[in-house]
MIGUSE-592457 format. One record per residue (C-alpha): residue number from 1; x, y, z. Coordinates in Angstrom, 1 decimal, decimal comma, m for minus. Each point is the difference from the previous one (the first is absolute). Layout:
N
<node NUM; <X; Y; Z>>
...
//
This chain:
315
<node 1; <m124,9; m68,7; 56,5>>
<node 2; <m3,3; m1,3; 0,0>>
<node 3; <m3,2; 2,7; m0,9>>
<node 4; <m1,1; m0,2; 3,8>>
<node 5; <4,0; 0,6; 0,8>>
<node 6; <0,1; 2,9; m1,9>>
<node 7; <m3,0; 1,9; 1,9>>
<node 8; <1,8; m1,1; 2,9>>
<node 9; <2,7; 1,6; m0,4>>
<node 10; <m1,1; 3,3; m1,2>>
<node 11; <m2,4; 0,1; 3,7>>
<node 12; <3,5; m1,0; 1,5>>
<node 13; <2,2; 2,8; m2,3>>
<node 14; <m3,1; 2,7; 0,9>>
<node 15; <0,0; m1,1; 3,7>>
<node 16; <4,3; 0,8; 0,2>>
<node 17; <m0,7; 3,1; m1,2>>
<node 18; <m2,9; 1,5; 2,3>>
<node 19; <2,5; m1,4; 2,7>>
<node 20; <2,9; 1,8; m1,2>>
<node 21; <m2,2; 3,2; m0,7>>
<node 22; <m2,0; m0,6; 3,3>>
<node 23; <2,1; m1,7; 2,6>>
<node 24; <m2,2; 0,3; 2,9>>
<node 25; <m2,6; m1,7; m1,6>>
<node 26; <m0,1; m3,1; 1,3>>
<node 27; <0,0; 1,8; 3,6>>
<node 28; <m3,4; m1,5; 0,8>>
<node 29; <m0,7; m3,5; m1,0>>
<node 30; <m2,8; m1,6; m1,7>>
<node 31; <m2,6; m0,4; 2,7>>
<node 32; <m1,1; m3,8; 0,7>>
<node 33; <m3,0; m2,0; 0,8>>
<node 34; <m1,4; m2,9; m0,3>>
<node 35; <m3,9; m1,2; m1,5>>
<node 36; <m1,1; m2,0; 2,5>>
<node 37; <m3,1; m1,8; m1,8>>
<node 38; <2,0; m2,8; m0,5>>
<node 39; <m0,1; m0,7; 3,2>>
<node 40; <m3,3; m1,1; 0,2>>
<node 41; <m2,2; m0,5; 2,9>>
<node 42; <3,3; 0,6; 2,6>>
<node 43; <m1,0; 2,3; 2,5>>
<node 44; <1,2; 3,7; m0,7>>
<node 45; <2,7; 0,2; 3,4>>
<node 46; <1,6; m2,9; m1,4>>
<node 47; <0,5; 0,9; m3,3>>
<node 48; <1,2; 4,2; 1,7>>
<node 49; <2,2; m2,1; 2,3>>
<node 50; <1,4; m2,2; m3,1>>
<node 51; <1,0; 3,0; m2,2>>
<node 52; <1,3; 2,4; 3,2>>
<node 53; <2,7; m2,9; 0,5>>
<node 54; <1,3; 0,2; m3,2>>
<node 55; <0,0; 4,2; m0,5>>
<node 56; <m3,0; 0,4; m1,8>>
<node 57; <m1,5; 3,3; 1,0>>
<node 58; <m2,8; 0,1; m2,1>>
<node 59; <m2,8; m2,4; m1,2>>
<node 60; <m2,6; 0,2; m2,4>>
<node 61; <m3,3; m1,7; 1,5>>
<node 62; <m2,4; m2,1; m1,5>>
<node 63; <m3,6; 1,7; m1,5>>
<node 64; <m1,8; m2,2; 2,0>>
<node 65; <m2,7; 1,9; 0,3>>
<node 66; <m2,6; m2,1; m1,8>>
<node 67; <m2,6; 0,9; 1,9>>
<node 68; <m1,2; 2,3; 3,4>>
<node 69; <0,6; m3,3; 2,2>>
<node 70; <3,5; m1,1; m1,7>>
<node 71; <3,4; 1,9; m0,2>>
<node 72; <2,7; 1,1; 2,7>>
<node 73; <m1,6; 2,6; 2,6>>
<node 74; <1,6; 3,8; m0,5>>
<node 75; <0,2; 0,2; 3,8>>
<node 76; <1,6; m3,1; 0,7>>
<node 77; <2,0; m0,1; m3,1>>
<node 78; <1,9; 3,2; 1,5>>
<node 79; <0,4; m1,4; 3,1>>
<node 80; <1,8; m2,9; m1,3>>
<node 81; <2,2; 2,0; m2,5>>
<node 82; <1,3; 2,6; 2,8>>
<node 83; <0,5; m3,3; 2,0>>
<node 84; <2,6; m1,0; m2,9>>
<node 85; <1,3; 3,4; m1,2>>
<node 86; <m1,7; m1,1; m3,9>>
<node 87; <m1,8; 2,8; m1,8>>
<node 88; <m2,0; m0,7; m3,0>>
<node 89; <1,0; 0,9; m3,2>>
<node 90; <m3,0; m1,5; m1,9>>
<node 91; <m3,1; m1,7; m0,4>>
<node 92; <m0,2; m2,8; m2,8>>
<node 93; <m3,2; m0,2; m0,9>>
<node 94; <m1,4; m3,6; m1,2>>
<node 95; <m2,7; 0,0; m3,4>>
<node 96; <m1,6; m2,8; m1,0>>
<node 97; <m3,1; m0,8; m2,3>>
<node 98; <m2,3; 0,9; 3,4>>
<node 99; <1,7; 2,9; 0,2>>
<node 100; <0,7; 1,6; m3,4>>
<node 101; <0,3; 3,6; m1,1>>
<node 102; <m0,7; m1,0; m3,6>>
<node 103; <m2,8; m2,6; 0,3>>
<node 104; <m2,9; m0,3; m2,1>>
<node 105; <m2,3; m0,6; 3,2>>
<node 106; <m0,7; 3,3; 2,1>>
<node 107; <0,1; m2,0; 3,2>>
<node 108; <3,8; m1,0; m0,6>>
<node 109; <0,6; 3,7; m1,0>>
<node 110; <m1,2; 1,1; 3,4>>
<node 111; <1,5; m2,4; 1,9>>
<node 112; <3,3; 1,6; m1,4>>
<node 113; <m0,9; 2,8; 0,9>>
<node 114; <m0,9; m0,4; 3,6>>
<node 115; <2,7; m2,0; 0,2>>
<node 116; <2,7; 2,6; m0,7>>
<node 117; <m2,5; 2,5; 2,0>>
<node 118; <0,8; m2,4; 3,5>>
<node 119; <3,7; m0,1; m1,2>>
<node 120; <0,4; 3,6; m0,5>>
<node 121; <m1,1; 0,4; 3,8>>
<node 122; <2,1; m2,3; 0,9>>
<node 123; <3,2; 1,1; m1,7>>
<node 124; <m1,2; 3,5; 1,7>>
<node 125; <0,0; m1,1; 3,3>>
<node 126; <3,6; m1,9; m0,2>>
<node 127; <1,6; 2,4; m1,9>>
<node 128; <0,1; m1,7; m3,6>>
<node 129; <2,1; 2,0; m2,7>>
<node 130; <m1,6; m2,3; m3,0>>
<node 131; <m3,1; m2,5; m0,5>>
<node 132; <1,0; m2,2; m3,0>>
<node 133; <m3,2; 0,1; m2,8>>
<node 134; <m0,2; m3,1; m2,5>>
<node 135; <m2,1; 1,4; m3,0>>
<node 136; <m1,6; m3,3; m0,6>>
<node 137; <m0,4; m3,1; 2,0>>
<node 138; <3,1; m2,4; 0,8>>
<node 139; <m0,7; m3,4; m1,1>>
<node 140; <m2,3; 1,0; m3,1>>
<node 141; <2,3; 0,1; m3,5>>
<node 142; <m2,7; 0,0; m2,1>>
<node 143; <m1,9; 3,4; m0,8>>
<node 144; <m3,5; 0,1; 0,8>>
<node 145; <m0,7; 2,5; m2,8>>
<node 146; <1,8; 2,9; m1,9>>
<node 147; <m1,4; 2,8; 2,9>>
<node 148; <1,7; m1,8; 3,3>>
<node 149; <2,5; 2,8; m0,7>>
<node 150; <m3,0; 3,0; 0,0>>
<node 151; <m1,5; m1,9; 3,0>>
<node 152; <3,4; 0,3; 2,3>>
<node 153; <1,0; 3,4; m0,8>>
<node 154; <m3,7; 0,9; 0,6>>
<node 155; <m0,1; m2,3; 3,5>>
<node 156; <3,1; 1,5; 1,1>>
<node 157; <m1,1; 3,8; m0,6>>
<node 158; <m2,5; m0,6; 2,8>>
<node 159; <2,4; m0,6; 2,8>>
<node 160; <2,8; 2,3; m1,3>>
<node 161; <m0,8; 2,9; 2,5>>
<node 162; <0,1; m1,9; 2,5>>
<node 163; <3,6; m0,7; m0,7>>
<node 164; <0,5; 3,4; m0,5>>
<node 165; <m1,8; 0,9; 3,7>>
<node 166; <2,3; m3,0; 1,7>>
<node 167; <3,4; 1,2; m1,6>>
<node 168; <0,3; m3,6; m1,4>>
<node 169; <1,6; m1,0; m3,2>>
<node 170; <m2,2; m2,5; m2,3>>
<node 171; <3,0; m2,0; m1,8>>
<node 172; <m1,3; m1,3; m2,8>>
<node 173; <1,6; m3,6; m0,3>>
<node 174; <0,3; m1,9; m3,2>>
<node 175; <m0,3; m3,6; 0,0>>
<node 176; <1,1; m2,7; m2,6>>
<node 177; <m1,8; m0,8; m3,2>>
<node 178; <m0,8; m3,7; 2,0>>
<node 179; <m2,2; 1,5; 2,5>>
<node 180; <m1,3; 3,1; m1,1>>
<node 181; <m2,0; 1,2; m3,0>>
<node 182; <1,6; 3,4; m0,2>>
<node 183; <2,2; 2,3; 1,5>>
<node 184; <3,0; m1,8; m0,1>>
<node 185; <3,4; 2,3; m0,6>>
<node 186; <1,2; 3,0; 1,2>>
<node 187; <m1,5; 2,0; m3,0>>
<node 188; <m3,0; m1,3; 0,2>>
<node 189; <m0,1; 1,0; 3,9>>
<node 190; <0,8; 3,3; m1,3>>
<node 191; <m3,0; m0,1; m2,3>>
<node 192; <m2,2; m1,0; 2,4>>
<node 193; <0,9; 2,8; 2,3>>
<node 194; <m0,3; 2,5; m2,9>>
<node 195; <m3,7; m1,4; m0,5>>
<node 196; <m0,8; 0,3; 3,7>>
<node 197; <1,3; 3,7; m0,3>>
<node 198; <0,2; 0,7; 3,9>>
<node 199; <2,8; 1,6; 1,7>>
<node 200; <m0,5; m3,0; 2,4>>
<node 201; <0,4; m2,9; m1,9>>
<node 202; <3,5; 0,2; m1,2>>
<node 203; <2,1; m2,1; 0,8>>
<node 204; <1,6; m3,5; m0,7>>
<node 205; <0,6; m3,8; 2,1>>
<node 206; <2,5; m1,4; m2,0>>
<node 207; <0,8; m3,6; 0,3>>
<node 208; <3,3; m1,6; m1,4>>
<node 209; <m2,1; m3,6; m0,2>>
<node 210; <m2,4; 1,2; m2,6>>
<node 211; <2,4; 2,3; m1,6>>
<node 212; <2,0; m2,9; m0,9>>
<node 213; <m2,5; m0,9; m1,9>>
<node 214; <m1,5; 3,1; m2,2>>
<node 215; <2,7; 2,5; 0,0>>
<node 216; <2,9; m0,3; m2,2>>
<node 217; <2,7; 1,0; 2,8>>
<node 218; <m1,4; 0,9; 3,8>>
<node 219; <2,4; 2,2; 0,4>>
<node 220; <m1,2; 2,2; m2,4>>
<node 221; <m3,5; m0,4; 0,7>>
<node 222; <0,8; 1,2; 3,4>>
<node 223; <2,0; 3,0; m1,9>>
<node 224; <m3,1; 0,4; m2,0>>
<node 225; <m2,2; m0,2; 3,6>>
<node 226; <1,8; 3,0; 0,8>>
<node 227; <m0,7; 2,0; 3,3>>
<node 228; <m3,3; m1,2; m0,4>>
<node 229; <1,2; m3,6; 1,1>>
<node 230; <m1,2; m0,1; 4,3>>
<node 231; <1,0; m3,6; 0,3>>
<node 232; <1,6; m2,7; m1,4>>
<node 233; <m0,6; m3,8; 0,6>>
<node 234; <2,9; m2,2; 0,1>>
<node 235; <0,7; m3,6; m0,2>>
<node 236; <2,6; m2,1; m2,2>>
<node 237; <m0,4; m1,1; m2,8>>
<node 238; <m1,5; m3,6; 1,0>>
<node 239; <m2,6; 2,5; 2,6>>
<node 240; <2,0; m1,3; 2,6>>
<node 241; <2,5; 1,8; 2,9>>
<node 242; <2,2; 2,1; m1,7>>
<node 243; <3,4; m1,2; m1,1>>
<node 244; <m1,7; m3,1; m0,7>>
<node 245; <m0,3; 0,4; m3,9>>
<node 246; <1,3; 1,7; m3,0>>
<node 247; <m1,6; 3,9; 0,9>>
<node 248; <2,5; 2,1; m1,3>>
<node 249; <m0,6; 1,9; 3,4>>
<node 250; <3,1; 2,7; m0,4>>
<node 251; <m1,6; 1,5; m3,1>>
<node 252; <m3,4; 0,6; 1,7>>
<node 253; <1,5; 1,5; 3,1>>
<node 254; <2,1; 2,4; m2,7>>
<node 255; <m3,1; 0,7; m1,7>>
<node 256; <m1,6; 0,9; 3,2>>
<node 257; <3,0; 2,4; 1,6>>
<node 258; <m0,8; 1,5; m3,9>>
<node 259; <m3,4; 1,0; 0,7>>
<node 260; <0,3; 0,9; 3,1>>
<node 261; <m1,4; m2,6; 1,9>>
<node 262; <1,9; 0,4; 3,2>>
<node 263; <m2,2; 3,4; 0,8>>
<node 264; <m2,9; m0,5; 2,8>>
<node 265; <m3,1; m1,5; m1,1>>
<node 266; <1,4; m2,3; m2,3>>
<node 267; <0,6; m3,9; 0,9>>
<node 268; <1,3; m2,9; m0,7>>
<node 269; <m1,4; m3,4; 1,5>>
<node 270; <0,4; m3,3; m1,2>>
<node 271; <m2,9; m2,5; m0,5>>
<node 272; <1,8; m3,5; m0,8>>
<node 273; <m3,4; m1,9; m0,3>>
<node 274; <1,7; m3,2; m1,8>>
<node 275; <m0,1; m1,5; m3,5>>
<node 276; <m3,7; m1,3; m1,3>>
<node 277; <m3,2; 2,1; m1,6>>
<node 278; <m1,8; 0,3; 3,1>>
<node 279; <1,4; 1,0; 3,6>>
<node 280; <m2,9; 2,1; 0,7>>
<node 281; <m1,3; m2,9; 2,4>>
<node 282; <2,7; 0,3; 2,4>>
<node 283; <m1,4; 3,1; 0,9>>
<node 284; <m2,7; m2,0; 2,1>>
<node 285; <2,4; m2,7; 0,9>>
<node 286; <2,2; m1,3; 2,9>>
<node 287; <3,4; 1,4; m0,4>>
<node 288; <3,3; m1,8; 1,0>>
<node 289; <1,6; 2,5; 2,1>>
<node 290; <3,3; m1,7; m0,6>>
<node 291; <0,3; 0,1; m3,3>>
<node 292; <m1,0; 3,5; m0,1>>
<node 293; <2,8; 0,8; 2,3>>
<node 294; <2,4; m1,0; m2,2>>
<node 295; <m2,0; 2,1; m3,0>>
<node 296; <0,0; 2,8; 2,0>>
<node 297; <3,5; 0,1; 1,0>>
<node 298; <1,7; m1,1; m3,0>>
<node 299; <m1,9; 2,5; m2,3>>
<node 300; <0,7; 3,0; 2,0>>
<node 301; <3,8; m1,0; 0,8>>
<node 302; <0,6; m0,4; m3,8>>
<node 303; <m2,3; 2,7; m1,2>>
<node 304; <3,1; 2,3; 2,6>>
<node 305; <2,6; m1,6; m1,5>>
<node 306; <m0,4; 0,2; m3,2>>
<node 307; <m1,3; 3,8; 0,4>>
<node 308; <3,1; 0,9; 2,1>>
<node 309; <2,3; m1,8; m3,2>>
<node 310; <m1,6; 2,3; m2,6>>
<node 311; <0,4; 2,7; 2,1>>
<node 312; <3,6; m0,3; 1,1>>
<node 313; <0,9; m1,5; m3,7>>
<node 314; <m0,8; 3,8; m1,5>>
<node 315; <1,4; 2,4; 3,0>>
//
């Protein structure tokens, strides 16, 4: 077997024996959503209705948020997911150089922080279980200095109780090495959180796409995430609708049943944004509702499948 075979198969040989030790474990499946950012500028009952006709019960919303005027409405945002029968599992929150907990300009530092101020009311009022927390800006690889580290932890600090008084979960996402400065594996989430040192801040957004590229095996990274891990982004290999690649998919959900994944307030929701360095701008873009259809529904059908294979494969 190949080295990447070989960790395979020891998630699969430990995953046979929690199910022969703990049958009734996989009584409750892995709970699924969907982040809906890549969906752009499509009005929020669409994008409900689009994910209610293909079973998806839970959706992680867009940090809009940007500023008091911008962002979905708590009220209305309700309204429209009792309409649908969706709860929200998460927020994803969105940092960019204007908005960066590890700046070297003040100004940027605040504006991450009232940023993830207005989110953390928001994912109050809808009933959030995580807000996802980028350390450094998305989009900016190369360090401004050797304190951006310092300047996060210490940015971060400031709205920690307020996660704390919200019952929300800051998951600490890391990013790959091509569009953040730092903070970009599992273990270096975990040293972050240890830095921040808040019984708030700690948990972990995983995200197969990036840990394709900086871990040596995602399933053990997400073995190494641990109960700590509150969500998990998925998309194939090519970051398109899964089944649509080479994403060794059956060994994450293993690694996933291993941790315990399929216990409430944890989530999986897959965020097929596409091949290319940059699909940030079809955040602010017109979708193609067609085409998201068919991402939509072929993700979460395969994404069943191939979890009801593993699971039925090791009764």
């Amino acid at each position: 077997m190949q080295n990447y075979e070989i960790k395979s198969d020891e998630i699969r040989k430990r995953f046979r024996e929690m199910r022969t030790d703990r049958p009734d474990v996989a009584r409750s499946r892995l709970s699924l959503g969907w982040s809906n950012w890549g969906f752009g500028l499509e009005p929020l009952s669409a994008s409900l209705a689009r994910l209610r006709r293909h079973g998806v019960e839970w959706v992680e919303l867009h940090g809009n948020h940007h500023g008091p005027d911008l962002g979905y409405r708590p009220d209305e945002t309700r309204s429209l997911l009792e309409d649908h029968g969706i709860r929200v599992c998460g927020i994803c929150g969105m940092f960019s150089a204007e908005n960066d907990l590890s700046s070297n300009r003040p100004a940027a530092r605040q504006a991450a922080i009232d940023y993830l101020r207005r989110e953390i009311e928001f994912g109050s009022r809808v009933g959030a279980a995580y807000i996802i927390v980028v350390p450094g800006a998305v989009g900016r690889p190369v360090p401004y200095d050797d304190t951006e580290f310092e300047r996060s932890v210490e940015s971060l600090r400031v709205v920690a109780p307020l996660f704390q008084e919200a019952g929300i979960r800051a998951a600490i996402e890391p990013i790959r090495s091509a569009e953040v400065s730092f903070c970009r594996t599992v273990a270096e989430a975990k040293r972050y959180i240890a830095a921040v040192d808040h019984p708030a801040i700690g948990h972990i957004n995983g995200d197969v796409y990036h840990m394709q590229s900086e871990e040596p095996h995602i399933g053990e990274a997400i073995l190494e995430a641990g109960p700590a891990l509150a969500n998990l982004h998925l998309a194939d290999s090519n970051r398109g609708a899964l089944g649509a690649g080479s994403m060794d998919l059956d060994t994450i959900i293993r690694a996933l049943y291993l941790t315990g994944h399929n216990a409430d307030r944890r989530f999986v929701t897959p965020e097929p944004l596409g091949p290319g360095g940059d699909p940030y701008p079809a955040m602010n873009g017109r979708p193609d509702a067609e085409a998201l259809d068919a991402l939509v529904g072929t993700s979460v059908r395969y994404f069943r499948e191939r979890e009801s294979a593993v699971l039925e494969a090791d009764e």
